[in-house]
C-alpha positions in Angstrom: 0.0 0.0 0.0 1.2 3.4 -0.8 2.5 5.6 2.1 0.2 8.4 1.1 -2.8 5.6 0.9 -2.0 4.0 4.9 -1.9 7.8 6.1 -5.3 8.7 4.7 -6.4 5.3 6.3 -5.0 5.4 9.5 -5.8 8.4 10.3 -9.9 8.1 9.8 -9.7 6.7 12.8 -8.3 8.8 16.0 -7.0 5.5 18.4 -4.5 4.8 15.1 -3.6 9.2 15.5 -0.1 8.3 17.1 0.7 5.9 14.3 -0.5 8.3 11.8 1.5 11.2 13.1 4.5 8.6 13.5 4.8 7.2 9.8 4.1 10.7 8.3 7.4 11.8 10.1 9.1 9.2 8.3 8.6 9.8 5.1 11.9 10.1 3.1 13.0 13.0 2.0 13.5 12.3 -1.9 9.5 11.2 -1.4 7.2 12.8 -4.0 3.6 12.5 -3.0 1.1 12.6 -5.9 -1.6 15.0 -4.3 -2.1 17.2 -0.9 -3.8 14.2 0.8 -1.3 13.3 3.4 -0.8 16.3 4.8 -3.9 17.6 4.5 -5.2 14.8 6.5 -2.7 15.1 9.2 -3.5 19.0 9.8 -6.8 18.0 10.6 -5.9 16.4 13.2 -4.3 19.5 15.1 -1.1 17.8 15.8 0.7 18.7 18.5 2.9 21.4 18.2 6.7 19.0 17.8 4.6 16.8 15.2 3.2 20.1 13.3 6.7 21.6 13.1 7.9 18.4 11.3 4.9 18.6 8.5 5.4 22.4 8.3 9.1 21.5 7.4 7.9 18.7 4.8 5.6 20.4 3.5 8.4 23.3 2.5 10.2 20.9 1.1 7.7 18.7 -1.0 6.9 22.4 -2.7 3.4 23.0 -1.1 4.3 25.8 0.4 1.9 28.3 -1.9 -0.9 25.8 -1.8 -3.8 27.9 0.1 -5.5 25.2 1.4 -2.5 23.4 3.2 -1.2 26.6 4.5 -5.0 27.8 5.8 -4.5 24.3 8.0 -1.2 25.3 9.1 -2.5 28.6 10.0 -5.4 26.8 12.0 -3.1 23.9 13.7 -0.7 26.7 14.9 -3.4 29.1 16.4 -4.8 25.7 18.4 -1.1 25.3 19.2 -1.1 28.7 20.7 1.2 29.8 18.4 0.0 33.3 17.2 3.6 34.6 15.2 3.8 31.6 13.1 0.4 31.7 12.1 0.8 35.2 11.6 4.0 34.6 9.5 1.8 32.4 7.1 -1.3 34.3 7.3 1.1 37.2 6.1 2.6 35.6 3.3 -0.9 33.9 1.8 0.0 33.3 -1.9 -0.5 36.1 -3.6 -2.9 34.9 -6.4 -5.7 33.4 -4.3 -6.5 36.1 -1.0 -7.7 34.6 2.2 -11.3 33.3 2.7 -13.2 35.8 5.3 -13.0 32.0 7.3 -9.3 32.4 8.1 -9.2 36.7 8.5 -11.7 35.8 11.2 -9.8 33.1 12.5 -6.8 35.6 12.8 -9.1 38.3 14.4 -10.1 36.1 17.0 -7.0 35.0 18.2 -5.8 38.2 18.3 -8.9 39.3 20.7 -7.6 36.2 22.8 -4.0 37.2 23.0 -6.0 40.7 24.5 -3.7 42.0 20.8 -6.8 44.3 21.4 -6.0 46.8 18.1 -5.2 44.2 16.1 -8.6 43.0 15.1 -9.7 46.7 14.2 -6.1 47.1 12.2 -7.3 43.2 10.6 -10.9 45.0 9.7 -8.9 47.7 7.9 -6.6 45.6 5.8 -9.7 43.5 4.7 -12.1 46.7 3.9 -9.2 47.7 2.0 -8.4 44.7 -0.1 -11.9 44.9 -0.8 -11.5 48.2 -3.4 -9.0 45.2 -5.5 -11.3 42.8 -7.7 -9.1 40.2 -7.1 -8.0 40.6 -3.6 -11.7 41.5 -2.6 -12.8 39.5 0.3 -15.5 41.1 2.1 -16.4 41.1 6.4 -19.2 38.5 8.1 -21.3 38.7 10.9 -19.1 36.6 12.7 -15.9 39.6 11.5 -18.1 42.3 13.3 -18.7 40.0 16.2 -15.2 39.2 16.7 -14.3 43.2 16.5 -16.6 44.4 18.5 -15.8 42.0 21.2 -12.1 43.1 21.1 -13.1 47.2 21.0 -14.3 46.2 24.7 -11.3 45.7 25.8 -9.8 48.9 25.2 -9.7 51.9 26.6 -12.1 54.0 25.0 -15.1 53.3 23.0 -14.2 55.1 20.0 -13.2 52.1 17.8 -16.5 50.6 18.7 -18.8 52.9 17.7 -17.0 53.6 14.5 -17.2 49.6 13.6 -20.5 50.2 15.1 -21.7 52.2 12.0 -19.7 49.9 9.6 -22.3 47.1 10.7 -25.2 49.6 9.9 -23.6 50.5 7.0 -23.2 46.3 5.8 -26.1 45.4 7.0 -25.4 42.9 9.6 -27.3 45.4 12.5 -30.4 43.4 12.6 -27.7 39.6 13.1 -28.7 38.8 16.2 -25.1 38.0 17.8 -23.9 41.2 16.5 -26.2 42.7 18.1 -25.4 40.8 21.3 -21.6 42.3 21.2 -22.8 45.7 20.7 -25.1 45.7 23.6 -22.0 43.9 25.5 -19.9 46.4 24.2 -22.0 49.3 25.5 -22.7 48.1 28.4 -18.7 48.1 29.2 -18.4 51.9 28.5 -21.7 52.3 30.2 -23.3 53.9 27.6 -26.5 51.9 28.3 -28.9 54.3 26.4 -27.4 53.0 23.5 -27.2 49.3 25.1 -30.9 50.0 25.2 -31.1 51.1 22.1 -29.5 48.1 20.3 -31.5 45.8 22.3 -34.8 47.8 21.4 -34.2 47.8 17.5 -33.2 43.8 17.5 -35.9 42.1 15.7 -35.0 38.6 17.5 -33.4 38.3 20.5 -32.4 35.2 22.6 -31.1 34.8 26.4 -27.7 36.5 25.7 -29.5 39.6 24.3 -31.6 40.0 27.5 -28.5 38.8 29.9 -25.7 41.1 28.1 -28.1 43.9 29.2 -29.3 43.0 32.7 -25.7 43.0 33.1 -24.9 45.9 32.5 -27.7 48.2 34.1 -26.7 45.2 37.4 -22.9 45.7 37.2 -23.2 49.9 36.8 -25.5 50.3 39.7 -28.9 50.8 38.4 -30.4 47.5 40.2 -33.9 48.4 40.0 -34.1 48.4 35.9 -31.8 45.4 36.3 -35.3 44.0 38.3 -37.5 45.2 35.7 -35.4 43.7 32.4 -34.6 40.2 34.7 -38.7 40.1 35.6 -39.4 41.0 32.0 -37.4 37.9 30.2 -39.1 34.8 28.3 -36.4 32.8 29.3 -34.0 32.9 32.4 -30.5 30.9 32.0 -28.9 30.2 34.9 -26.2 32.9 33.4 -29.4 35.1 34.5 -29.9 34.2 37.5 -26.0 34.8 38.4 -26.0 37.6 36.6 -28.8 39.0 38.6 -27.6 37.8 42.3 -24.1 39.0 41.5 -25.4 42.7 40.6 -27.5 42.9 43.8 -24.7 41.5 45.7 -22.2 44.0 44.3 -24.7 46.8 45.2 -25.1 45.9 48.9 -28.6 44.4 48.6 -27.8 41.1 50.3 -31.2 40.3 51.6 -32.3 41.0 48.2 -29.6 38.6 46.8 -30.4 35.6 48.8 -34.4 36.5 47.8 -33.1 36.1 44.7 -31.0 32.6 45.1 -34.2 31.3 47.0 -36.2 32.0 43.8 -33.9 30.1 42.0 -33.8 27.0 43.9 -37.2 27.1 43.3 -37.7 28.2 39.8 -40.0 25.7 37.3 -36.9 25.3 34.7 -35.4 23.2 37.8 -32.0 25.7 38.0 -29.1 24.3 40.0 -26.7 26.5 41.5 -23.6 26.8 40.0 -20.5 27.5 41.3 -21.0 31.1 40.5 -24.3 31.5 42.1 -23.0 29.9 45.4 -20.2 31.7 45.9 -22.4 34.8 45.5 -25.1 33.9 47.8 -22.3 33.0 50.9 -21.0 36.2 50.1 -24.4 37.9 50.8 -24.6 35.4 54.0 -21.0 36.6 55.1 -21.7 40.5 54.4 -25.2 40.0 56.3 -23.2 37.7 59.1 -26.5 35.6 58.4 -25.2 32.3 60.1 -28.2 30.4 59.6 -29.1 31.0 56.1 -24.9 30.3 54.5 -25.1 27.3 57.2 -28.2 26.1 55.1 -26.6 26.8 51.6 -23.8 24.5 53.2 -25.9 22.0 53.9 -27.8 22.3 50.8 -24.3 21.5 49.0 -23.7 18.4 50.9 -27.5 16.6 50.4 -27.1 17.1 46.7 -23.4 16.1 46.3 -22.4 19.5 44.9 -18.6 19.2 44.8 -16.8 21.8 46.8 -14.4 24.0 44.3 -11.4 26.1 45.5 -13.6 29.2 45.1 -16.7 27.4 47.0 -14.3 26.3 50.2 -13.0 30.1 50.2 -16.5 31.6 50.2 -17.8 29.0 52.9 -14.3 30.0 55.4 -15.2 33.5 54.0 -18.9 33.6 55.6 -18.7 31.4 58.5 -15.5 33.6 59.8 -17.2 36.6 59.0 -20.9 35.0 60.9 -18.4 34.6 63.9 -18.2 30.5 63.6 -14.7 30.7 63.0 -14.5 27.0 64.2 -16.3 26.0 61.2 -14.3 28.0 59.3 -11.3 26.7 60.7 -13.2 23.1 59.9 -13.4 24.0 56.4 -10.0 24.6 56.1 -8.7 21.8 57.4 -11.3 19.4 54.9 -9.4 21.1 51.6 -6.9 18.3 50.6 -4.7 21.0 48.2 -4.8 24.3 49.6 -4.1 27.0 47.2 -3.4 31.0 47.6 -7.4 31.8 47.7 -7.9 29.3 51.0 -5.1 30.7 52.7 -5.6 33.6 52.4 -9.6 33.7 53.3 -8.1 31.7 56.6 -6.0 34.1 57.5 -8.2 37.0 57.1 -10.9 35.1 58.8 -8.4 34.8 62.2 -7.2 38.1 61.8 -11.0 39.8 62.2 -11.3 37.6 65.1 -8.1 39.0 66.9 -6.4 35.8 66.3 -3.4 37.8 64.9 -1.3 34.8 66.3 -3.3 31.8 64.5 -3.1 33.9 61.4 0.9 34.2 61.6 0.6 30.7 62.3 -1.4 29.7 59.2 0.8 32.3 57.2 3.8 30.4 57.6 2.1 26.8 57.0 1.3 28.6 53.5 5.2 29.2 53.0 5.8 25.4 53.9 3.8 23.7 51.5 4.9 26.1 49.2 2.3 28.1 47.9 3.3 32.1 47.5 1.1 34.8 49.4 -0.1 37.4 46.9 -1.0 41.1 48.1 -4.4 40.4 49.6 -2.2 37.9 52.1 -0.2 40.3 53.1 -2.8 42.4 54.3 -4.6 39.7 56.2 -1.3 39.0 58.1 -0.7 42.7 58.6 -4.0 43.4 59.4 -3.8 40.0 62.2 -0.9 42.1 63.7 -2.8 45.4 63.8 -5.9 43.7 65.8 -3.7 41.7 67.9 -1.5 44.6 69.5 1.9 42.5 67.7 3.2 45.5 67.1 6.9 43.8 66.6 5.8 40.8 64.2 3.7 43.3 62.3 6.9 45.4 61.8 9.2 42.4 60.7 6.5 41.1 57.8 6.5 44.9 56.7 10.3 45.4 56.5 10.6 41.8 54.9 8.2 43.2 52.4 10.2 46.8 52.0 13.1 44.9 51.3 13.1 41.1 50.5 9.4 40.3 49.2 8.6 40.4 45.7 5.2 41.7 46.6 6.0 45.6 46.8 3.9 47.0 49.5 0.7 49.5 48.2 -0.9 52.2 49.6 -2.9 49.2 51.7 -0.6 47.8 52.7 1.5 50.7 54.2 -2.0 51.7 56.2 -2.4 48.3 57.4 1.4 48.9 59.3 0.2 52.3 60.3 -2.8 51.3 62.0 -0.6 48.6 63.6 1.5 51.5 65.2 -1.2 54.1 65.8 -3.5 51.8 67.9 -0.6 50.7 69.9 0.3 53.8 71.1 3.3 54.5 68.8 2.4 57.5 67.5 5.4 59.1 66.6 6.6 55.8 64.7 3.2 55.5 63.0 3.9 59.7 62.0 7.3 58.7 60.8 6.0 56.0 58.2 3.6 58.1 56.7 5.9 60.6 56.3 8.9 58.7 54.9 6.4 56.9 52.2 7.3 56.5 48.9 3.6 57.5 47.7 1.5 59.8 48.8 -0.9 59.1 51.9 -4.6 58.7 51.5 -7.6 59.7 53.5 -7.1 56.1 55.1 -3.7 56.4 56.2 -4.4 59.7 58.1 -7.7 58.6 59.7 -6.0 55.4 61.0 -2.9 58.2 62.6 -6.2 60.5 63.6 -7.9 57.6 65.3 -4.9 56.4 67.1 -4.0 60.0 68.6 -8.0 60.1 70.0 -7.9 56.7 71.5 -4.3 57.8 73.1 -5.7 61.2 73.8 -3.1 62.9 72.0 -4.2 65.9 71.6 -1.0 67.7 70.8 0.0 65.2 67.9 -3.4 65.2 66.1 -3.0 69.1 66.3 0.4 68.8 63.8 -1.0 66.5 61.3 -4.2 69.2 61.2 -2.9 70.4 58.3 -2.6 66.6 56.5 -6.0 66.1 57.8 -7.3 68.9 56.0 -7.1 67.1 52.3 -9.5 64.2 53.9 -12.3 66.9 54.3 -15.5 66.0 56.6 -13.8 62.8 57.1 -11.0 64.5 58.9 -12.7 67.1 60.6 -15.4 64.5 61.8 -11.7 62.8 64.1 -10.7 65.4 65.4 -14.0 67.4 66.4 -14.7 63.7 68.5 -10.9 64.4 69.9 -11.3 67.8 70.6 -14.8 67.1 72.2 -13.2 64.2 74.7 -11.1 66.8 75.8 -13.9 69.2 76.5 -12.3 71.9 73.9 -16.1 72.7 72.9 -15.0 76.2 71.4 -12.1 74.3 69.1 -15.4 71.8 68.2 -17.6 74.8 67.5 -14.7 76.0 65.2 -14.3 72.7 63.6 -18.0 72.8 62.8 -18.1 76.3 60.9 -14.9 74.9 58.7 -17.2 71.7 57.7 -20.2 74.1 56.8 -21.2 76.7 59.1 -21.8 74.6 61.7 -24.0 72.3 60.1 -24.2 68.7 61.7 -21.9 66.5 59.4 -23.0 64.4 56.5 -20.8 61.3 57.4 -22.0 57.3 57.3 -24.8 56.6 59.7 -24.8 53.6 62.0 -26.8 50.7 60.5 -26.6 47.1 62.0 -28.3 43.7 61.0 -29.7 40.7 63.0 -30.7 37.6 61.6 -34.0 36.2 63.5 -35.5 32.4 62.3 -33.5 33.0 59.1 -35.3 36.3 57.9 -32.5 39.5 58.5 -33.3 42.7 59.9 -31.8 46.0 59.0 -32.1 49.2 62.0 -30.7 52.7 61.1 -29.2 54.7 64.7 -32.5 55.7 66.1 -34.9 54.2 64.0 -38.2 54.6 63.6 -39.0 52.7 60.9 -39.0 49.0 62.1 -42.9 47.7 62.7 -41.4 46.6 66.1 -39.8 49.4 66.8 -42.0 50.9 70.4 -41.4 47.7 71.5 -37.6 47.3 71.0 -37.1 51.1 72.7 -39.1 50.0 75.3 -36.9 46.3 75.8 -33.8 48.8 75.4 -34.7 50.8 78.1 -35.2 47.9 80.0 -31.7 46.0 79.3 -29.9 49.3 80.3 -31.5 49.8 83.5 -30.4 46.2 84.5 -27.0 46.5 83.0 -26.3 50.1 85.1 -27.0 47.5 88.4 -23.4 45.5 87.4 -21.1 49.0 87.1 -22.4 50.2 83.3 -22.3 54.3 82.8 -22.9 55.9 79.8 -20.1 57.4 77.8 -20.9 60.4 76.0 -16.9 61.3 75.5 -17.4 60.2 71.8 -20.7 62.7 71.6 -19.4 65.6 69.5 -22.2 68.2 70.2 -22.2 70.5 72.8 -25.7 68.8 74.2 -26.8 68.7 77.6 -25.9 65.3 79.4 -29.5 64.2 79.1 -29.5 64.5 75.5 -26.3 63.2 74.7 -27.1 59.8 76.9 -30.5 59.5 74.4 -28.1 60.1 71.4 -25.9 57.2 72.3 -28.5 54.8 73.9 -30.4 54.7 70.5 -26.8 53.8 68.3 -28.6 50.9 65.3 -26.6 47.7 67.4 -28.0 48.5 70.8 -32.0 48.3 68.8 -30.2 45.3 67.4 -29.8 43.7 70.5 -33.1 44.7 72.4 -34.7 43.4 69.3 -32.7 39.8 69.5 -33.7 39.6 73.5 -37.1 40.1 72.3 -37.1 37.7 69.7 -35.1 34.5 70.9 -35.3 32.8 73.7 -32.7 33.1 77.0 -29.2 31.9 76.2 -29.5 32.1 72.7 -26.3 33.4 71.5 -27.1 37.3 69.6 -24.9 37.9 66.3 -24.8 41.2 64.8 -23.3 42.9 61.9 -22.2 46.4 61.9 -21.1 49.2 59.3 -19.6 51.0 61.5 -16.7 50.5 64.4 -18.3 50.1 67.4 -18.4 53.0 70.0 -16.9 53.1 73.4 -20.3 53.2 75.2 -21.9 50.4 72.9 -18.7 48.3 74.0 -19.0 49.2 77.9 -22.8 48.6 77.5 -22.4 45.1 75.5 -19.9 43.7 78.5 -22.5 44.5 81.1 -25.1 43.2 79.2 -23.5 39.6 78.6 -22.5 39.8 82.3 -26.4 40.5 83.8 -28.2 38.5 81.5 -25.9 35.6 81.2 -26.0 36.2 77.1 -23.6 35.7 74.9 -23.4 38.5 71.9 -21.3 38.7 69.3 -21.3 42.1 67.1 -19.0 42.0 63.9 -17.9 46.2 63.4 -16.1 47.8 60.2 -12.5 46.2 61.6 -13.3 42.8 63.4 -15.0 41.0 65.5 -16.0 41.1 69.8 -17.6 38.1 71.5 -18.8 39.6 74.7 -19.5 37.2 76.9 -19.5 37.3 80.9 -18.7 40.6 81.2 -15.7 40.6 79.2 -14.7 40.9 75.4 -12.6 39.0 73.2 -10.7 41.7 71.6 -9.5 43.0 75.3 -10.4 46.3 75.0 -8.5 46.5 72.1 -10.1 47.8 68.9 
């Protein structure tokens, strides 16, 4: 049988591939094959990239080298070898009598928009509108051309390209093809220009899942949630692409209760959805942001009664929620079920023990990572430093931030360097903390001198928080808002009064209000500082009142030091009494029954009269509550607090 004749054979079938591949490389060299077949036959088979060297080389030599159709399979065997310059080499040198098919200038466009060669497939457009002006080079653009451009003009940094490939598809025709029109409204949606997302959308004469998703997307992901309601409500058909599409956007707007409405829906929905790894890891993150233990314990459980295999990203949401819902023994338990760990579990760990003021667990875990080898990234770094800052290890804090300075090959950011300054400011070393920010190779941010500002209030250091005045100006309100509360401890009330007119004639500031959540027989509840809103809410004033006259019997007095209006004593104590995670609590005494353990969420760091007035509480009632503020957590719990008074 001829060689040619055994190739073609051998190769019909893909068990015989190796032995295909292996006789083709022995073909003599003084062999003169008849026809195109062999190799032709072998290119099909996208050989790998050693075997499709050897053919390339072959085929040079058996003087195929200007036939179009073997060197279009070259071109496609080396773009699924990954090998974009030798394909472009080919695709460059096409023999000159017979152009390229549109097939293979799309091929070439889409690699480039996978290499992210972002201008190229615009430059590619060019060259083939171009061409198209010569009768015998003319090769004119597809749907699938436009498609493939548009998708890349997403990627860059301005929308101009698009929307000038945008009128050469109204211009050819393809406007009404419904996956062009998909990119466009893709397209748009990046650049949030979503009038003319909508616009696209609206003039589509058919329009499938994509279309609908592409643009729920992009009202979800540039914070217009409610349309994102309406267009997600208003769809034929819901993918589960939808459905993450939709829990993601409210997630990544801070409507968590929402979210998990949402993932409920889904677990219920007619079509029979199943959560996807996407959709999980969104609705544990609404659990952990909400601290709602009960419903992310569910979702865990969920997991396990249908077999749902637990990814990398999965096992770092679940240590992710059930640190941040205060059960950091499951999230230690987690852990310690992942057989490889890799930089996303470590890391989730570590942050997890830092918020909990287990700065020395977190070291701990920190240099397991090193020993099995696997390298910290930036977010790492600022668990560890941030494990050091809540855990008063002032020294360990400042040997991982030199190492980083001078050995690491992660160069400390902006983050990273407030993180260390934090560290120092809350310990009481002002003047070191004042000596970083001013030696820093970058310019301090608002966060940097509030974390300096904080420190010199809880040291009541008056005098330093006077010198970096100046620096505290750039951070506005912000600023202002510190040092008024520092000025006011100290009873300067005419320095406050001045602080006031320079933040708006003596206006009361505009800064974040209080706000604190409580989950209750899985439903969460949401209460603003002195609320008024909740249906509850005469009864929970009326518990409040109640818990604070019993927790005044075991030593608890109201501090107003943090009160920065000059109020009568009377008023200030209402001011403080009514703070969103006191309601919290009176509303968890009223709704669960004695011993159950309270766990709260708040926005805010916790106040130094909600902190004395939390300790009494667990101490008279025998209760124990755990509050997760803005920096970490306190389990308060016979009269005491985890985090030591330190926070």
């Amino acid at each position: 049988m001829r060689i040619s004749a055994l190739t073609f054979s051998l190769s019909k079938t893909l068990i015989h591939k190796t032995q295909s591949l292996a006789l083709s490389t022995e073909i003599p060299a003084n062999f003169q094959p008849t026809n195109f077949t062999t190799f032709s036959q072998l290119l099909k088979q996208r050989p790998p990239l050693p075997h499709l060297k050897q053919i390339h080389s072959q085929i040079l030599t058996q003087s195929f080298s200007s036939n179009p159709h073997l060197i279009s399979s070259l071109i496609h065997s080396y773009l699924a070898s990954h090998r974009l310059n030798s394909a472009i080499y080919l695709f460059d040198n096409y023999p000159s009598y017979s152009p390229p098919p549109t097939l293979l200038w799309n091929l070439m466009i889409r690699a480039h928009s996978k290499f992210q060669n972002c201008l190229e497939p615009i430059k590619y457009l060019g060259r083939m509108l171009s061409n198209s002006n010569h009768e015998s080079l003319r090769v004119l653009p597809d749907d699938y051309t436009f498609t493939f451009v548009i998708t890349s003009c997403s990627h860059l940094d301005s929308s101009l390209y698009g929307e000038i490939v945008h009128g050469m598809v109204m211009k050819s025709g393809f406007g009404p093809v419904l996956f062009v029109g998909n990119s466009l409204i893709k397209f748009y949606s990046v650049f949030v220009n979503l009038g003319d997302a909508q616009k696209v959308f609206d003039e589509m004469s058919k329009r499938d899942v994509f279309s609908w998703t592409s643009l729920l997307g992009g009202y979800a992901k540039h914070g217009d949630v409610d349309k994102a309601c309406d267009i997600f409500h208003a769809m034929p058909v819901r993918s589960d692409v939808s459905w993450v599409v939709m829990i993601s956007g409210l997630v990544s707007n801070g409507r968590y209760i929402e979210a998990l409405d949402y993932f409920r829906a889904m677990l219920s929905d007619s079509n029979n959805m199943n959560p996807n790894e996407a959709s999980l890891v969104c609705a544990l993150s609404a659990c952990a942001n909400l601290g709602a233990f009960d419903q992310g314990n569910w979702i865990h459980d969920y997991m396990e009664r249908n077999n749902i295999v637990e990814t990398s990203n999965i096992s770092t949401a679940l240590i992710d929620m059930y640190a941040k819902c205060g059960r950091i023994d499951r999230a230690i338990r987690v852990f310690n079920t992942i057989s490889k760990r890799d930089v996303h579990n470590f890391t989730s760990m570590i942050s997890g023990l830092s918020i909990h003021g287990h700065g020395k667990d977190a070291m701990r875990v920190f240099y397991q990572m090193l020993d099995e080898g696997v390298k910290p990234n930036d977010i790492t770094m600022l668990g560890v430093l941030n494990g050091c800052s809540h855990s008063g290890l002032v020294e360990e804090g400042t040997s991982i931030f030199n190492d980083m300075v001078k050995n690491s090959a992660i160069v400390p950011t902006i983050e990273h360097y407030g993180c260390y300054v934090d560290c120092l400011a809350r310990s009481g070393h002002l003047e070191r903390a004042f000596d970083v920010v001013k030696t820093m190779p970058v310019k301090p941010d608002a966060a940097i001198w509030r974390a300096l500002l904080s420190g010199c209030r809880t040291h009541r250091n008056l005098c330093l928080g006077e010198q970096i005045l100046n620096h505290v100006r750039q951070l506005g309100s912000s600023g202002h808002v510190l040092l008024s509360s520092l000025y006011a401890y100290m009873g300067k009330w005419d320095s406050v009064v001045s602080m006031r007119k320079q933040m708006g004639g003596g206006k009361r500031n505009t800064s974040e209000l209080g706000c604190s959540w409580i989950e209750v027989d899985g439903v969460t509840h949401e209460f603003r500082v002195d609320d008024q809103l909740h249906p509850r809410i005469l009864e929970i004033r009326e518990k409040l009142d109640e818990i604070l006259d019993k927790a005044k019997l075991v030593g608890y007095i109201i501090n107003t030091t943090q009160v920065t209006f000059d109020l009568s004593e009377e008023d200030k104590e209402r001011a403080v009494s009514l703070h969103s995670e006191k309601l919290a609590i009176a509303f968890g005494f009223l709704s669960t029954k004695p011993g159950t353990i309270i766990r709260v969420v708040k926005n805010l760091r916790t106040c130094e009269d909600c902190h004395l007035a939390l300790k009494a509480i667990s101490l008279v009632f025998y209760r124990e509550i755990i509050v997760r503020d803005r920096s970490r957590f306190h389990a308060f719990k016979h009269g005491k607090c985890s985090c030591n008074d330190y926070w």
